[in-house]
Short mmCIF file of the C-alpha atoms (twelve columns), coordinates in Angstrom:
data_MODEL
# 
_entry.id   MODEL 
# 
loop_
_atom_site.group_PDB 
_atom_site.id 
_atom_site.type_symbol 
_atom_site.label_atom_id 
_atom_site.label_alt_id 
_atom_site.label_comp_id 
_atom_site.label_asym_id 
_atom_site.label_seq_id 
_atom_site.Cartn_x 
_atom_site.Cartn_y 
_atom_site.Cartn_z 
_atom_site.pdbx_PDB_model_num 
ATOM 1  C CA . UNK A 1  101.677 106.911 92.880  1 
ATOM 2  C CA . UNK A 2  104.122 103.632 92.960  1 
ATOM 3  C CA . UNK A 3  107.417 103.091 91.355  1 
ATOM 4  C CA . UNK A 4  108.908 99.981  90.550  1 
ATOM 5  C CA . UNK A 5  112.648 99.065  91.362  1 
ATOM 6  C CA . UNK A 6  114.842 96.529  90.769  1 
ATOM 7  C CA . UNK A 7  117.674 96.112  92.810  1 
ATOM 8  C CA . UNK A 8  120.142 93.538  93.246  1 
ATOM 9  C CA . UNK A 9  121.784 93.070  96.562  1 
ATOM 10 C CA . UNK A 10 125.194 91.734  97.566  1 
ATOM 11 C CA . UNK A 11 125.083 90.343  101.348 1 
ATOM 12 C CA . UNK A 12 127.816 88.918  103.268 1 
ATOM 13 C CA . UNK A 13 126.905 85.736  104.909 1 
ATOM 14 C CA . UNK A 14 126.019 87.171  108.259 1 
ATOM 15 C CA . UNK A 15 123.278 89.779  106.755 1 
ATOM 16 C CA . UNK A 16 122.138 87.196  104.569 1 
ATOM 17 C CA . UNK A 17 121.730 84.818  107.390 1 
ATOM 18 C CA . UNK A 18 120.422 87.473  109.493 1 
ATOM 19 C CA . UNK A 19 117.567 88.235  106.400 1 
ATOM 20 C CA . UNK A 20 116.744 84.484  105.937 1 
ATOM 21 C CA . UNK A 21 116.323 84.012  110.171 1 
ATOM 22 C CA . UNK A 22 113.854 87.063  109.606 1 
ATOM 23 C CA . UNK A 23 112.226 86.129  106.623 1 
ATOM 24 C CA . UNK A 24 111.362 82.368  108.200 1 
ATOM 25 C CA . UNK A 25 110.428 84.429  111.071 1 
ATOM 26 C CA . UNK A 26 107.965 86.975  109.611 1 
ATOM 27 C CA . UNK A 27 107.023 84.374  106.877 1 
ATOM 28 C CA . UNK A 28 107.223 87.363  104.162 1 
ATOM 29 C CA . UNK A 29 108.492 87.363  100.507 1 
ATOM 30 C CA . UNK A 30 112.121 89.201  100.904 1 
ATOM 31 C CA . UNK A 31 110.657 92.301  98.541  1 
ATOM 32 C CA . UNK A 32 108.077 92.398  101.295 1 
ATOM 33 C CA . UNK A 33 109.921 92.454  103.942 1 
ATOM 34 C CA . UNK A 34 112.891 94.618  103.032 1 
ATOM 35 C CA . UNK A 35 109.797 96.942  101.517 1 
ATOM 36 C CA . UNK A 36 108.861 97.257  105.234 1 
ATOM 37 C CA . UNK A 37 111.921 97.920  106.421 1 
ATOM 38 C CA . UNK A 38 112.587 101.441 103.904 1 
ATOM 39 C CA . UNK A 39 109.496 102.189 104.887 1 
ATOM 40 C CA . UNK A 40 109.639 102.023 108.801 1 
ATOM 41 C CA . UNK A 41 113.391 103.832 108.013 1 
ATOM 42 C CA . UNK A 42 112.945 106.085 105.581 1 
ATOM 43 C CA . UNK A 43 109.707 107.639 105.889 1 
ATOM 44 C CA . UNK A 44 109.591 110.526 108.406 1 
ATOM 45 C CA . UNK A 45 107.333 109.614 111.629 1 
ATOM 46 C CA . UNK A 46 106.410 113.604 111.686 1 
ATOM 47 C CA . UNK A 47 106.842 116.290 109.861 1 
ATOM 48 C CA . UNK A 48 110.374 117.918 110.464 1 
ATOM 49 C CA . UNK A 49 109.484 121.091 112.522 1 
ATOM 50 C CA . UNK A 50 110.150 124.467 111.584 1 
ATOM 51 C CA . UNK A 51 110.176 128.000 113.555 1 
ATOM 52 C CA . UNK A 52 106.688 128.698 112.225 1 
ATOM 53 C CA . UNK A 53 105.640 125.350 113.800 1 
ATOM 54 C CA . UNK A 54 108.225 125.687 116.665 1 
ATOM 55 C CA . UNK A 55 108.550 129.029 118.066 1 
ATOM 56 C CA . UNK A 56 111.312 127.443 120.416 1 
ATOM 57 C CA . UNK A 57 113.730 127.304 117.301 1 
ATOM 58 C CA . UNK A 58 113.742 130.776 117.223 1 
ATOM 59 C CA . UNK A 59 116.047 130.310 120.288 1 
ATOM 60 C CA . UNK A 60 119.043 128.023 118.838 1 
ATOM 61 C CA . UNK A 61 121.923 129.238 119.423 1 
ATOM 62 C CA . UNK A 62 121.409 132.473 122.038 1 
ATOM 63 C CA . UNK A 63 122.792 130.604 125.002 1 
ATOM 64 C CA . UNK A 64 126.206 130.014 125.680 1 
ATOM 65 C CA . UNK A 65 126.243 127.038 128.427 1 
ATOM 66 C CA . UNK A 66 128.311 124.040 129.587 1 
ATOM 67 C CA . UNK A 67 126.270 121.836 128.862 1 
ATOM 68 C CA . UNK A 68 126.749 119.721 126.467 1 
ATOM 69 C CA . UNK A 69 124.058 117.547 125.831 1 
ATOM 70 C CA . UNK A 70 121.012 120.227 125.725 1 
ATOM 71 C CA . UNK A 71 119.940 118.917 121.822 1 
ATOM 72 C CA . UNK A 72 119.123 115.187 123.173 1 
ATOM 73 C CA . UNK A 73 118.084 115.978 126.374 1 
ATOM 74 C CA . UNK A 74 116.342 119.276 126.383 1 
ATOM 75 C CA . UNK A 75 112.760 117.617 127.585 1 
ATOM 76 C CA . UNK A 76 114.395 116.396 130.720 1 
ATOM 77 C CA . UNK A 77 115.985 119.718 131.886 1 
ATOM 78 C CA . UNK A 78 112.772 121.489 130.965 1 
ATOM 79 C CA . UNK A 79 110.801 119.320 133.429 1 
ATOM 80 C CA . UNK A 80 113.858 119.609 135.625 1 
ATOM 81 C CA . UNK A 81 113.372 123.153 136.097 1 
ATOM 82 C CA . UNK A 82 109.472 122.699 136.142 1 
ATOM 83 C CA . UNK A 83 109.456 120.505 138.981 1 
ATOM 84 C CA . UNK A 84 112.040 122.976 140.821 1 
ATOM 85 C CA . UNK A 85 109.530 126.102 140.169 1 
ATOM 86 C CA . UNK A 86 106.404 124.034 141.399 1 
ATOM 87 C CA . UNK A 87 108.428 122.504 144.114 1 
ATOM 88 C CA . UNK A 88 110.838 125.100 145.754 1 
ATOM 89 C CA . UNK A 89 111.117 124.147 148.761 1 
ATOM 90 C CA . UNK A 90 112.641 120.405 147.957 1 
# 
C-alpha cells in the first residue's frame, strides 16, 4: 500500500545548494530523490533483534567491566579472545 504526502520544505541556501549539486548529479526529480533518501534512512536494513532471535541479549547487563566501549565494539573483543584461545602461545 502507498500514501501520498505533500510536504513543503524550507532549506537554507547551503542544503538547497547541496540538493540542487545532487539532483544535477543523479539527474532525478527532487520527490525522487529525497524519496530515496527516507527510504535508504528510514527503513530498517534488518529486523531489530530480540532475545528469542539473540540468545546473547539475555546477557545485557550481568557484567560489571571497565570497559567502556563493549556495545560498539563487542565483535572485535569476541574475535580478540578467539584468536587468544586458538593461539595461546602468541
Amino acid at each position: 500500500m502507498s500514501h501520498s504526502l505533500t510536504l513543503t520544505l524550507d532549506l537554507d541556501d547551503t542544503l538547497k545548494q547541496a540538493l540542487d549539486r545532487a539532483l544535477e548529479q543523479n539527474q532525478q526529480s527532487a520527490e525522487t530523490l529525497i524519496l530515496q533518501l527516507l527510504i535508504q534512512n528510514l527503513t530498517p536494513a534488518s529486523p531489530m533483534p530480540d532475545a528469542k532471535t539473540d540468545p546473547l541479549l539475555k546477557l545485557i547487563g550481568c557484567i560489571n567491566t571497565d570497559i567502556s566501549d563493549v556495545a560498539e565494539n563487542h565483535d572485535h573483543y569476541i574475535g580478540q579472545a578467539l584468536y587468544e584461545e586458538m593461539h595461546p602461545n602468541e
